[in-house]
C-alpha positions in Angstrom: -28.5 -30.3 11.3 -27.7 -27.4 8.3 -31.2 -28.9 7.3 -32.6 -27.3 10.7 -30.9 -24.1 10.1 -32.8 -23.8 6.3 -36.3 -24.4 8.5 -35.4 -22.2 11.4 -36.9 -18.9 10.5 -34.5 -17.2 12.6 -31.5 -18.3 11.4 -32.5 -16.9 8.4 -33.3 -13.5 10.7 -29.6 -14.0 12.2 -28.0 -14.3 8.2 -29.8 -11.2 6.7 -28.8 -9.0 10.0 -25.4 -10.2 9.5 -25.5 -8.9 5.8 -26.7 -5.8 7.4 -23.4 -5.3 9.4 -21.4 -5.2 6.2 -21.3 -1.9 4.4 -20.0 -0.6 0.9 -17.4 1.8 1.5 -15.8 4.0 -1.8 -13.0 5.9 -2.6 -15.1 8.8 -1.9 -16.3 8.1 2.1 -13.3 5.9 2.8 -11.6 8.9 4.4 -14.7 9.3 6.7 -15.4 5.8 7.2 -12.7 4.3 7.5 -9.7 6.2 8.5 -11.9 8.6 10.9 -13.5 5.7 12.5 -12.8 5.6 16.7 -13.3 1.9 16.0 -11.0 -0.8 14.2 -12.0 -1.0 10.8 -11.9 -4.0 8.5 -12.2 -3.1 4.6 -12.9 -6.2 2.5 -11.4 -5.4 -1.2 -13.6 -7.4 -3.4 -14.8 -7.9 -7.1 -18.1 -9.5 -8.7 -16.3 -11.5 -10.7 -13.9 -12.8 -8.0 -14.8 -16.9 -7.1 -13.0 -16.7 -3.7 -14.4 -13.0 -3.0 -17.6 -15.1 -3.1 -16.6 -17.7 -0.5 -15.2 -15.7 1.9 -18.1 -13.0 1.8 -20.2 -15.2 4.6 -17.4 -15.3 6.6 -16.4 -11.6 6.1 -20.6 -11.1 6.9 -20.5 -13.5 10.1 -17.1 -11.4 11.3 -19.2 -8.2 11.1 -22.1 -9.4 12.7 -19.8 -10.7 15.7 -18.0 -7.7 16.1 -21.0 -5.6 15.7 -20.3 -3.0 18.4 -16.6 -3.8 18.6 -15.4 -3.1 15.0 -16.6 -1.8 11.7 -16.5 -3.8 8.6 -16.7 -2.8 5.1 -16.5 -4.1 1.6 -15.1 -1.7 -1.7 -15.3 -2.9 -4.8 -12.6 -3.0 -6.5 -13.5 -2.4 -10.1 -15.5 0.5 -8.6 -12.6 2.6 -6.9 -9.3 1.8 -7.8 -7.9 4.9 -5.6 -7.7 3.2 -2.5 -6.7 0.1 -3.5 -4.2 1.8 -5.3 -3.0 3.6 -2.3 -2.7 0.4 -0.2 -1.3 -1.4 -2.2 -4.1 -4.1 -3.0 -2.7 -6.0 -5.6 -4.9 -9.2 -5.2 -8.1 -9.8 -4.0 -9.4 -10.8 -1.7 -7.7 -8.9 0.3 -8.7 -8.0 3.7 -7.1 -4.7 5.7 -7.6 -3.6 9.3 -7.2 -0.4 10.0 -7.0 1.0 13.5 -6.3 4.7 14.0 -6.4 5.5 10.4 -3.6 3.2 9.9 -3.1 -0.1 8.2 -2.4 -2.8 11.3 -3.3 -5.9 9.4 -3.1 -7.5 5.7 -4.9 -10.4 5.2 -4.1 -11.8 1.2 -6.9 -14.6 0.0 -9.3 -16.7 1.6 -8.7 -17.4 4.9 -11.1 -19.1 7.9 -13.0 -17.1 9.9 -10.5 -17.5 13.1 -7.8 -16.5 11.3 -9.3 -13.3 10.2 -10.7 -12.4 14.2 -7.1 -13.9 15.3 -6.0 -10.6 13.5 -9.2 -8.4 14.6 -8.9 -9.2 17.9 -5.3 -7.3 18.3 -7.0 -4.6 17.8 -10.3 -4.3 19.4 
């Protein structure tokens, strides 16, 4: 079956949209982007170097690509901008936040499955 989905040429359409629905957010448009957004917001605090950053990235893209519409999601590096994750708090990573209203609803520490993370999402849409 996963062999299908390599051959399919629009799963690989569906994947690369998906990546599409995740931005880069920084310390200096999170303000805008994030804590001015009408929608709920999910920031996904991340590093390159970061193994389970890695594996939960496809499931922090297929989140965003499911709640396209419904909720924003974003990802800040954290060797990037240390202000925000800083200012929340982020001590390890991954670390998921939602924010709804410019206001931290949700923390989400590590890798986690998909459900759990739109469990948490869906309080807030």
């Amino acid at each position: 079956m996963a062999g299908d989905a390599v051959r399919n040429p629009v799963a690989g359409d569906v994947a690369q949209s998906a990546g599409a629905a995740v931005q880069e957010v920084t310390d200096a448009n999170f303000e805008q982007s994030v804590l001015k957004s009408e929608q709920p917001v999910i920031v996904d605090f991340w590093a390159t170097w970061c193994g389970p950053c890695k594996a939960l990235s496809p499931i922090v893209d297929e989140v965003a690509h499911a709640y396209t519409g419904k909720a924003k999601v974003y990802k800040m590096d954290v060797d990037r901008n240390n202000a925000t994750p800083m200012r929340y708090g982020v001590r390890g990573i991954p670390t998921l936040l939602i924010f709804k209203g410019g206001k931290v609803q949700e923390q989400i520490v590590g890798y986690v499955p998909k459900d759990t993370i739109q469990k948490a999402l869906d309080k807030h849409v």
